[in-house]
C-alpha positions in Angstrom: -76.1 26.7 -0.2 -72.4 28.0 1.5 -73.9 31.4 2.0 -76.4 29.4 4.0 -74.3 27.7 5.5 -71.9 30.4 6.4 -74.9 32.5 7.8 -75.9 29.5 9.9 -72.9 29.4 11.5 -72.2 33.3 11.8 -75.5 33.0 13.4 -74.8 29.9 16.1 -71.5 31.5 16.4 -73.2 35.0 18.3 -75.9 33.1 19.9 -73.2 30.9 21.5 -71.0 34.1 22.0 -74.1 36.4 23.7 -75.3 33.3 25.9 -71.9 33.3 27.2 -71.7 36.9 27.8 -75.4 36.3 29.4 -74.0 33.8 31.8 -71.5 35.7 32.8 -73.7 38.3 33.8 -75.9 36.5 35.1 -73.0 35.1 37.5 -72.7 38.6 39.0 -69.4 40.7 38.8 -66.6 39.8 41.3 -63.8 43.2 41.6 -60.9 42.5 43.4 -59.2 45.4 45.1 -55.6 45.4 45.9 -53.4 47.5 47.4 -51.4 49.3 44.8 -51.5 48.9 40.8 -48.9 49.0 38.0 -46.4 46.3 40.6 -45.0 42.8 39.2 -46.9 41.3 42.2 -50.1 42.4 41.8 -50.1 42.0 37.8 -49.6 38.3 38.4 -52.3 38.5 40.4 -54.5 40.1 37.5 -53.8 37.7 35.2 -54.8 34.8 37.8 -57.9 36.6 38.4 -58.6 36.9 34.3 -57.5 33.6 34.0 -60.0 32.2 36.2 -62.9 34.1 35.4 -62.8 33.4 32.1 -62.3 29.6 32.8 -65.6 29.7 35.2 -67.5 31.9 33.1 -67.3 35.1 35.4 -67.1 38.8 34.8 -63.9 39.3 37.5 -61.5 41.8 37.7 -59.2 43.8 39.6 -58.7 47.4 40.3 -55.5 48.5 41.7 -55.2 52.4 43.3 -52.4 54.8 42.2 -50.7 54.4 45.6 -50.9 52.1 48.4 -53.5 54.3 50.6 -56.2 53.5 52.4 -58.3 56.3 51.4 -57.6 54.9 47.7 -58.9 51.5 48.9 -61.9 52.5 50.1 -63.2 54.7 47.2 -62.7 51.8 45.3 -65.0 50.0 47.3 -67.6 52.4 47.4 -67.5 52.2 44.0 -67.8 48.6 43.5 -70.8 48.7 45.8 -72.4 51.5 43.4 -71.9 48.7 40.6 -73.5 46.1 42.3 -71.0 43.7 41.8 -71.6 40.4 43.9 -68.4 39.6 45.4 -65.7 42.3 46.4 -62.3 41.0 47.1 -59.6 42.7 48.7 -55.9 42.8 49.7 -56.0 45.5 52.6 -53.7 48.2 53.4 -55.3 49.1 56.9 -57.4 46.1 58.2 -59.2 48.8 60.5 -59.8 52.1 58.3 -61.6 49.2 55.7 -63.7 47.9 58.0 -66.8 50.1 58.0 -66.9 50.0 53.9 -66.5 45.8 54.0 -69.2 46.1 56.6 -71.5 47.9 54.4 -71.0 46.2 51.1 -71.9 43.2 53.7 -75.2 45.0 54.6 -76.4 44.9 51.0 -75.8 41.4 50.4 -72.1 41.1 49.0 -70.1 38.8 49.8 -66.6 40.0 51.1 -63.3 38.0 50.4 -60.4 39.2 51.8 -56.5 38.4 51.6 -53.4 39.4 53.2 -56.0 40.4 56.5 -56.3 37.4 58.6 -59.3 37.7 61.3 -60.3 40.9 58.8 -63.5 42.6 60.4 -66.2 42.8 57.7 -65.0 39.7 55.7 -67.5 36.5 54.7 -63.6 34.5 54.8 -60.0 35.7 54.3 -57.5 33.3 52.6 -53.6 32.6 52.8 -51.5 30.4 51.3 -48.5 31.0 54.0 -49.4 31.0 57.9 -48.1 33.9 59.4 -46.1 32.2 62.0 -44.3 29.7 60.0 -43.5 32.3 57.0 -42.3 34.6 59.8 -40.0 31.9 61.0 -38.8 30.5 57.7 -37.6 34.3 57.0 -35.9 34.6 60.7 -34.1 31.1 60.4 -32.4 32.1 57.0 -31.6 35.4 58.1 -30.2 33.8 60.7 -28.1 31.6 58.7 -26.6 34.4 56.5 -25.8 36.6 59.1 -23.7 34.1 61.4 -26.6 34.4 64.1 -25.0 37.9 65.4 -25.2 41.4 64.3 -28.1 44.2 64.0 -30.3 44.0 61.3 -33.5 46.1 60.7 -37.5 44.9 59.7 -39.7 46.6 57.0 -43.5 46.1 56.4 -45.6 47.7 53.8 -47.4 49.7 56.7 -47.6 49.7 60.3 -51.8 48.9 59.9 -51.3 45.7 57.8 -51.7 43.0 60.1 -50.5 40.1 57.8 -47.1 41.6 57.5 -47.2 42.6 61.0 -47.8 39.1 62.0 -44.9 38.1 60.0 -42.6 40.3 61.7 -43.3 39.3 65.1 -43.1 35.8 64.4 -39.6 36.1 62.5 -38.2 38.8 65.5 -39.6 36.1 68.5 -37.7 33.3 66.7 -34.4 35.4 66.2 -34.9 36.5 69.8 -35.1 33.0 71.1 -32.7 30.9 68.8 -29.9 34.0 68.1 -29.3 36.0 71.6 -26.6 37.7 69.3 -28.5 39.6 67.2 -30.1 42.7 67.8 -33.2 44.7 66.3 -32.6 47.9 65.5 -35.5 50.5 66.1 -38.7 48.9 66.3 -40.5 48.4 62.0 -40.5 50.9 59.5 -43.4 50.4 57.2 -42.4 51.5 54.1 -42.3 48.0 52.2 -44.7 48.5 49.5 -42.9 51.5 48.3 -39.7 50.8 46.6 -38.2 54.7 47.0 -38.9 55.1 50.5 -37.8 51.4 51.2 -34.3 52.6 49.7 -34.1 55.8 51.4 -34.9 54.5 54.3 -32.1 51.3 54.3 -29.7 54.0 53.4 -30.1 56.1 56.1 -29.7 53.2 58.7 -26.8 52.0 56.6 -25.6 55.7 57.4 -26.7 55.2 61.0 -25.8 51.9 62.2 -22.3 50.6 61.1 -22.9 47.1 62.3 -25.9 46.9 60.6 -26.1 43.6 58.7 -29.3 42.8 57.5 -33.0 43.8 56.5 -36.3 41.4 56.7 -38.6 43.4 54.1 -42.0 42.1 54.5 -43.7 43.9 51.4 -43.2 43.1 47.8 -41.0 46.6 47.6 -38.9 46.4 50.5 -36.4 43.6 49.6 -36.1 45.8 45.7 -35.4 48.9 47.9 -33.3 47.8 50.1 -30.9 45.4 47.7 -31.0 48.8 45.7 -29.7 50.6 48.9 -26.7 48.1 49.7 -25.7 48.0 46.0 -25.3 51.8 46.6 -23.5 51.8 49.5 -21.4 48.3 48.1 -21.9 46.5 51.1 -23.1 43.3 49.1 -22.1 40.5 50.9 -22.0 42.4 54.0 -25.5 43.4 54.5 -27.6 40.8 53.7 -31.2 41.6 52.4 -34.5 38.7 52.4 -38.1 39.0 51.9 -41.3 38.1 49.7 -40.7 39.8 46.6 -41.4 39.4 42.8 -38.9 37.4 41.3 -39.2 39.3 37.9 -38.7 42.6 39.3 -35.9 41.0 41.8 -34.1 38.8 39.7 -31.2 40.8 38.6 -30.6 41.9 42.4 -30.8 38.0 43.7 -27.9 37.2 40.9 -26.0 39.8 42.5 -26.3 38.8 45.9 -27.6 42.1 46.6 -30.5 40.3 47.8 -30.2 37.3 49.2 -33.5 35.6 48.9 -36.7 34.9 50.5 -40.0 32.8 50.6 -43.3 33.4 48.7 -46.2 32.2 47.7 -47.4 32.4 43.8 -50.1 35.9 43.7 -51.1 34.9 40.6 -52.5 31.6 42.5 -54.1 34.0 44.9 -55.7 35.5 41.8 -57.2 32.5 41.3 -58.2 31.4 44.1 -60.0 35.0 44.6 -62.4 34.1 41.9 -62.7 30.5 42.6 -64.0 31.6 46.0 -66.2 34.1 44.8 -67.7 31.3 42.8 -68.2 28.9 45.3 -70.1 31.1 47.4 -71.9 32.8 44.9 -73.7 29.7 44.2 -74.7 29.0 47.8 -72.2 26.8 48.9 -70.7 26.5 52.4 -67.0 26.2 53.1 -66.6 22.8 54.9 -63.9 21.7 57.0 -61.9 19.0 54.6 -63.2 20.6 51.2 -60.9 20.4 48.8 -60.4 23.7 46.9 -58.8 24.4 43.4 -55.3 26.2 44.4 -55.8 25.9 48.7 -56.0 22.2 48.5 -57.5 20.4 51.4 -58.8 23.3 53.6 -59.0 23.0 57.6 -61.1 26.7 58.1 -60.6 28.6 61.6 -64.8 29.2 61.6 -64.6 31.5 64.6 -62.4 34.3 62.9 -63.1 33.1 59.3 -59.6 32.3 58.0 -59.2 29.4 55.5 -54.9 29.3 55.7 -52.5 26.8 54.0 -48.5 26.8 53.5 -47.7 26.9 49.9 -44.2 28.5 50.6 -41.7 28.8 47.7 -38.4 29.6 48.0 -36.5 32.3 46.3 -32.8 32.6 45.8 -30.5 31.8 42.8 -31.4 28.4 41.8 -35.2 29.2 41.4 -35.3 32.7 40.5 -34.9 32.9 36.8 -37.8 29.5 36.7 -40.3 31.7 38.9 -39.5 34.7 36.7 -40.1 33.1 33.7 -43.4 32.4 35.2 -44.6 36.3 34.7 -44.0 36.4 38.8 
């Protein structure tokens, strides 16, 4: 009678186990691309997308190039498309080189999330969970504040074709340009902010360059690492003052030294998330509606014309919350 039993149950136990997998199939494969693999960031990101999937019952995953090329980007595309996944999401490195790829996985019927790419060309919707302008601004005013609203200071972004972090810049440079008359911008961008060697090398040599130099804005999870790195070298902390998005994780030691000073984000592995609870939505038909509320964007106000669904989930980073937001695998 136990063996029975026990075979009764081994064999509910795989029907339940292979109607699940079945479902999950049968909800259609969602592959999220980012923009480089193997970075604190975007392995918080991972595990919000794993999370999630799991939770709703869909095969989602992420695939994250060696290096943070476009080229990289759109292989991985193509080859998503050869899968015949359903959804493809993405965090873009060039907005434009992407566009003909996201256009075709359009023209065979899969939907196209995007993130990081406001407006992006190609995309069903791209999210946000910071506006441009007012995380832009919130950078400017602190830098502001630690630098005595004089002196030069210097911008990074991860790459002169990324919008987002383009649109952060100009925001936070306009508002420094307005409110601080004082400070000055030296050069124009350097977009080297997803890579944490060439973020370094590059905020040494306009250490080496610029004497009055006193601070960076690193828009790109790498540049603030890079460039705290750089002013611990050159033992200008508390001269040079360094602020951007980064992961607290990998930060962390460099915040407690003041080598960087802090900095606003928003939580990736949310984005994760909300990449896959997207994907779900409109897998199942369902439009995006002005007041919807949606599981990790909240109460949604969509920009229909260029398909942007943007909140402002900003948190801060710096000494008191670093270690907490850490201890979060961010």
């Amino acid at each position: 009678m136990i063996r029975k039993i026990l075979v009764a149950a081994l064999a509910t136990s795989l029907a339940l186990a292979s109607s699940a997998a079945a479902f999950a199939q049968d909800a259609g494969k969602v592959g999220v691309v980012v923009k480089i693999g193997g970075i604190p960031w975007f392995n918080a990101m991972e595990a919000g997308i794993k999370e999630r999937g799991q939770k709703l019952g869909i095969d989602a995953f992420m695939v994250g190039p060696t290096s943070a090329d476009p080229a990289l980007q759109v292989r991985a595309i193509e080859d998503l498309i050869a899968q015949g996944v359903k959804v493809i999401g993405v965090v873009p490195n060039d907005a434009k080189v992407l566009e003909p790829v996201l256009t075709k996985a359009k023209e065979k019927g899969i939907i196209v999330i995007t993130h990081e790419s406001p407006g992006q060309k190609g995309a069903d919707w791209d999210f946000e969970l910071a506006s441009s302008t007012g995380f832009g601004e919130a950078h400017g005013k602190l830098l502001a504040e630690k630098m005595g609203g004089k002196g030069e200071y210097a911008v990074f972004v991860g790459s002169l074709t990324v919008p987002l972090h383009n649109a952060w810049a100009d925001a936070a440079i306009a508002y420094i340009k307005k409110n601080h008359p004082d400070m000055t911008l030296v050069g124009d961008r350097y977009g080297v902010a997803e890579d944490v060697d060439k973020s370094r090398s590059t905020a040494l040599d306009l250490i080496s360059a610029h004497p009055n130099l006193k601070g960076f804005l690193a828009f790109g999870s790498q540049g603030p690492i890079g460039a705290g790195r750089a002013v611990e070298e050159r033992r200008k902390v508390g001269e040079i003052f360094v602020l951007g998005p980064f992961s607290p994780g990998q930060g962390q030691k460099l915040v407690k030294s003041d080598a960087i000073s802090g900095g606003f984000m928003w939580n990736p592995k949310q984005a994760g998330e909300v990449f896959v609870t997207l994907a779900d939505k409109l897998m199942k038909g369902e439009e995006v509606k002005d007041g919807d509320e949606i599981e990790g964007l909240g109460k949604v106000k969509p920009d229909f014309e260029n398909r942007n669904i943007i909140v402002d989930q900003l948190v801060p980073i710096n000494k008191d919350t670093v270690a907490d937001l850490a201890a979060m695998g961010l």
